[in-house]
Each structure stands twice: as C-alpha cells, then as structure tokens.
N, C-alpha and C positions, 0 to 999 in steps of 0.2 A: 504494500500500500504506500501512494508514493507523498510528500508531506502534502500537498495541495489539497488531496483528499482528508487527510487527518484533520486541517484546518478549517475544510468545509464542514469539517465532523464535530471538531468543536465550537464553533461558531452556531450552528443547528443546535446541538447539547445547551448551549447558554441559552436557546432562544427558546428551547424546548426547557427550561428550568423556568424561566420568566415566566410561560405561558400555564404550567401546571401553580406558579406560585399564587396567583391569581385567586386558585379553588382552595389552595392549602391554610394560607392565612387566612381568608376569609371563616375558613372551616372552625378556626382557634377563636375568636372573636364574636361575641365578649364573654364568653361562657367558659373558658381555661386564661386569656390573659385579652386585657384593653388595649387599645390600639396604641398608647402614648408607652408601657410599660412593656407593647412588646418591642416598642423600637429601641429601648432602653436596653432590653436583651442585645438586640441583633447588632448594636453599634458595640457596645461592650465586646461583645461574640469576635464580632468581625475585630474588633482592633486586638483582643487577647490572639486571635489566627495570625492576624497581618504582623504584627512582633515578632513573634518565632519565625516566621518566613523570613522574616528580614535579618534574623541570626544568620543564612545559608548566603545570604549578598551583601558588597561590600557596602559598609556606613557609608553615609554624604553626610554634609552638613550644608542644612539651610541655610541661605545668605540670611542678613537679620533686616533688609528689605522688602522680602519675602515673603516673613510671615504674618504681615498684615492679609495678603493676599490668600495665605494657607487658610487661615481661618474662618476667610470669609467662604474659601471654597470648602471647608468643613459645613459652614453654616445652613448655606443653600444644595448643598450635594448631600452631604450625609444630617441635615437636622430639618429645613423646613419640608425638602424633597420628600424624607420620610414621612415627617408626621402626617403631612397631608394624605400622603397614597393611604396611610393606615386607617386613618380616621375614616378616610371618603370609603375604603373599602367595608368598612366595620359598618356603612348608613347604606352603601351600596351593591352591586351584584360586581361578580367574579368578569362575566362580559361587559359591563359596562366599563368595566375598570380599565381594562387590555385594549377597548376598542379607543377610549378618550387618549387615553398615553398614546398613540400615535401623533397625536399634534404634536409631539415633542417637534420636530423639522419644521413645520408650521411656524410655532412660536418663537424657536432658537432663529428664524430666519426675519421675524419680526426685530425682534431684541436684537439680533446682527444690524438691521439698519439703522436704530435706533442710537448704538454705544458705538459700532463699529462703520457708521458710515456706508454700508454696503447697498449698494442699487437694487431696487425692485423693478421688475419689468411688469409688464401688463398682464401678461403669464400668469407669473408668480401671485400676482395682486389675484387673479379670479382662483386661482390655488387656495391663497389664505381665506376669499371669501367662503370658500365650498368645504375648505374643514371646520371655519366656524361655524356655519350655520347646521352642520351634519352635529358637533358638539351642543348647542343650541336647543337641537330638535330632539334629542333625550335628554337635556336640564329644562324644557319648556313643555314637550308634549309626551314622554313618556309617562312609564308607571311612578306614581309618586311612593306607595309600598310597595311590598311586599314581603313573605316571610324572612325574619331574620336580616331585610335591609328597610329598617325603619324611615329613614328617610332619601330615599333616591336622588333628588333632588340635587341636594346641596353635598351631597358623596359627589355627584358626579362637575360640582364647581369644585370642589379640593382636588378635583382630580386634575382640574385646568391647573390649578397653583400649585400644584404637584410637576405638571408639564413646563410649566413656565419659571419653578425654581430650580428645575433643573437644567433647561437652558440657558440660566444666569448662571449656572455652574461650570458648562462647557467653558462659555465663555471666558469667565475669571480664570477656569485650570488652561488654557491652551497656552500662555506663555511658559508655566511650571514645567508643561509635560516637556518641552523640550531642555529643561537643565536639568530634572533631577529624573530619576528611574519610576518607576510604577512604585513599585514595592514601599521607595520611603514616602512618596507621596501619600499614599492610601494606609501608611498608619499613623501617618502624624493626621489627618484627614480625620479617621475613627476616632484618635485618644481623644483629641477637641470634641469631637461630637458625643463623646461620653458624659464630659463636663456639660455640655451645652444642654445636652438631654437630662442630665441629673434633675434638674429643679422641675422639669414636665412632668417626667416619666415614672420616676423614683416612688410615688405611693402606689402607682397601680401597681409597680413590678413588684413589689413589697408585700401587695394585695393577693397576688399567684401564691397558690396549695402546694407550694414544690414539692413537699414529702408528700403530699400524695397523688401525684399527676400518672398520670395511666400511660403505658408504654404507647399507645397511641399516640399521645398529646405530644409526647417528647421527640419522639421521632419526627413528629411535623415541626415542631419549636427547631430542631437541631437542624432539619432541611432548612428551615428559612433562614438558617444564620450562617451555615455551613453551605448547603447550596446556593442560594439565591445572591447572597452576599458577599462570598468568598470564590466557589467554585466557578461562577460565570465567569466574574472577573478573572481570572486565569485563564480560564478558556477562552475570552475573548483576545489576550494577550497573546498567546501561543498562534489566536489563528490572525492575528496584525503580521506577524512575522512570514506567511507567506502568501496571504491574503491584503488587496486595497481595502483601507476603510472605505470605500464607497460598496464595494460587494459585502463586507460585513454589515452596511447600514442595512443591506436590504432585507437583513434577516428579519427586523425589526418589525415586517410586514405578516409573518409568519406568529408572532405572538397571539395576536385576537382568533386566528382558526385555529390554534394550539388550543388557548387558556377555552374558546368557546366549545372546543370536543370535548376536552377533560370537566371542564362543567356541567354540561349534558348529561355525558357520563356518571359520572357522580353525582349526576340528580340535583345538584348546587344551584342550577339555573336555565333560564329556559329560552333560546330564538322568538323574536316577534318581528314582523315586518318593520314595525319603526326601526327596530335596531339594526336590521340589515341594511334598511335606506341611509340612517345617519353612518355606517362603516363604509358604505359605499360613497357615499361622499366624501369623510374626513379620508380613506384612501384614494378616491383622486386629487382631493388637495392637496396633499402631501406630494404624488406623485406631480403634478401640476405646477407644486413652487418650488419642486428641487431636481426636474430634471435636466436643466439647464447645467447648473453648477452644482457639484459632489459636495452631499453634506454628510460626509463621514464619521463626524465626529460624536455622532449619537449613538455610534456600536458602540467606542470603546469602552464603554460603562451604560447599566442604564437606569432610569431614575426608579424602580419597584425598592 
C-alpha cells in the first residue's frame, strides 16, 4: 500500500471520527456529563495526550511575542469553539450539528475579507448567500423540539458561533503554524484552555458519578477525548504530509452523510426534507465560495 493511499486513509479515518462524534457526545449529554464539564474533560484529556507526545519531539520555545497570539488561538480554537459545539449539540440533533459546521469555508472566507483584506467575487458572494440562508432555514423553519434536543433553535445558532470561532482561529494560528511544529502548538493550545475552561466547566465536571459510570459511558467519554481530539488531529497531520490541504478540505464534505448514517443508525435522529434542502444549499455555498481559490486550511484541524 503505497503512502498516498495510507493518507487518503487517514484523512477519511478523521473524517469518519468527526462524523460518528456527532451521535456519541450527543448520546453522553446531559444525563452522564453537561456540555461545559465535558469540554472541561476533553481539553484536560487532550492537553495531558499532547504533553507526553511532545516528550518523543524536540522542545521549541515560544518567542515571548507570540504568546499573546497562542492564547488567543487557545481561546477561540480550543475554549469558545468548544463550548459552543457542546452546548448547541446538548439543545440540538446529531445532523443538524455536522450539517451547520460546514459553513466553516463560508465564514472563514467572510472573516478572511474582513481582517485579511481578501477579495470577494460575485461567485463567492451568491456562495455565502446560499449557505446562509440553507443555515437560516433550520434556525427559522425547522423543528423547534424534539426528544432529548430541547431547544433546536438556538443549538443550531451556537452552532454558527461554533463555525465562526473557529474560523477566527485558522486565522490567528496561520502565522504560528509556520514557526513552530504541530505538537508544541496544540499543547500549549490545550494547557491554556484548561485554565480558561476551569471557571465554566469545573462544577458540572465535579457534578459526573465517576465511581460509578458504566463501561458504556466511558468508552464514549474516552473516544471523545482520545478520538475526536487527539487521534484526528494526527491523522490529519500524517495525511498533510503526502496529501494538499485542499484535497484534505474536501473530506470535510463527507462529515454530515457520515455523522447522518451513524444517527439513523443509532436511532439518534431522523432525515426531513427541510434538512436535506438547507445541506443542499449550505453544500453549494461552500462549494460556490471556495472553488475558485483553495481553502485548505479547514482540514488541518476541525472545530467538533
């Protein structure tokens, strides 16, 4: 097997972890752990992983110019990016979740011309119009319940500030990435958002049954910290190296018919025509305002 194929392999693997993570945390929420105390897990999680990895590669040390900019890429990558997805998912469904996080390109493209000056064509413009309004038409005319996503609604506006604070994230890491390595990025990234998340997260997580969680529960808590968190990210890393980010972005497309089978599946959630019409929209917009120019930078990490 030659590496091209390996890459393509873990590239799919990350995108195939994103799209089942959708049904799993969902599944946890709020009856084993609350959506602020389990991000409070998964940053701690992730940054105790990302440290020991970082024993196996050489230290850097950050410029002290730098870490104004680390922290803020902590804040919006690993602290508002989360809470948002968690919350909105804990009010909302498992497909509505996978299907809104595609605006990521959308958004980051918006915020691109805004901080970065970058030109919008007319293209692009009827692009942004057709993934907002496809977003729109499940925060305005979907289901407002249903079971175990009490409020649909406003899950699926966290879900836009979930998109959009992760877009402010590309942005702010894309100087980083080129001085310093993955590895010490994303654990000084974590330790901050341990701290950050402390004073949110800290009673709900305090509030979890640990001694008595069912092997069920933990093997989902352990995929979401260990999978979702850690394992993509390496996979996505492995397959940059013989893969463009512009063919990694595209796996990104592949999330919402993942996360919507494994729901199904799992009996989590259900297809309705509205929802097919607004993914078919926010997928030509996407497709509409980024084919011109490669927005790769939405594989190497993604905002769940």
């Amino acid at each position: 097997m030659n590496l091209r194929v390996l890459a393509l392999l873990a590239a799919f693997a990350a995108s195939a972890i994103y799209g089942v993570n959708h049904t799993i945390a969902k599944g946890l929420m709020p009856e084993v752990i609350q959506p602020y105390g389990f991000i409070m897990l998964r940053v701690t999680g992730a940054a105790v992983l990302f440290w020991i990895i970082s024993l196996f590669f050489p230290s850097e040390k950050i410029a002290s110019k730098d870490w104004l900019r680390v922290i803020g890429c902590a804040f919006f990558g690993m602290v508002l990016n989360m809470l948002m997805f968690f919350k909105g998912l804990s009010l909302s469904t498992p497909i509505n979740s996978s299907v809104v996080i595609t605006l990521a390109p959308v958004l980051l493209l918006i915020l691109s011309a805004i901080f970065l000056k970058e030109r919008i064509t007319w293209l692009k413009s009827v692009g942004i119009g057709l993934g907002l309004v496809g977003a729109l038409l499940l925060i305005l005319f979907g289901l407002k319940t249903q079971p175990n996503a009490p409020n649909i609604p406003l899950g699926n506006v966290l879900f836009i500030v979930n998109a959009a604070s992760y877009s402010i994230y590309l942005i702010m890491v894309k100087p980083l990435v080129s001085k310093y390595s993955s590895i010490t990025l994303m654990k000084f990234f974590f330790l901050f958002a341990v701290f950050m998340n402390l004073p949110i997260g800290y009673t709900e997580f305090m509030d979890v049954a640990w001694t008595s969680l069912s092997f069920e529960s933990i093997w989902k808590l352990a995929f979401v910290v260990v999978g979702t968190t850690v394992l993509t990210y390496l996979f996505n890393i492995y397959a940059l190296k013989q893969l463009s980010p512009s063919t990694i972005g595209a796996f990104i497309y592949l999330q919402p018919l993942l996360a919507a089978f494994f729901a199904i599946l799992m009996g989590a959630d259900t297809l309705t025509p509205l929802r097919v019409l607004a993914a078919l929209l926010i997928f030509t917009g996407v497709f509409l305002s980024t084919r011109k120019k490669k927005q790769g930078v939405i594989a190497s990490e993604k905002s769940n």
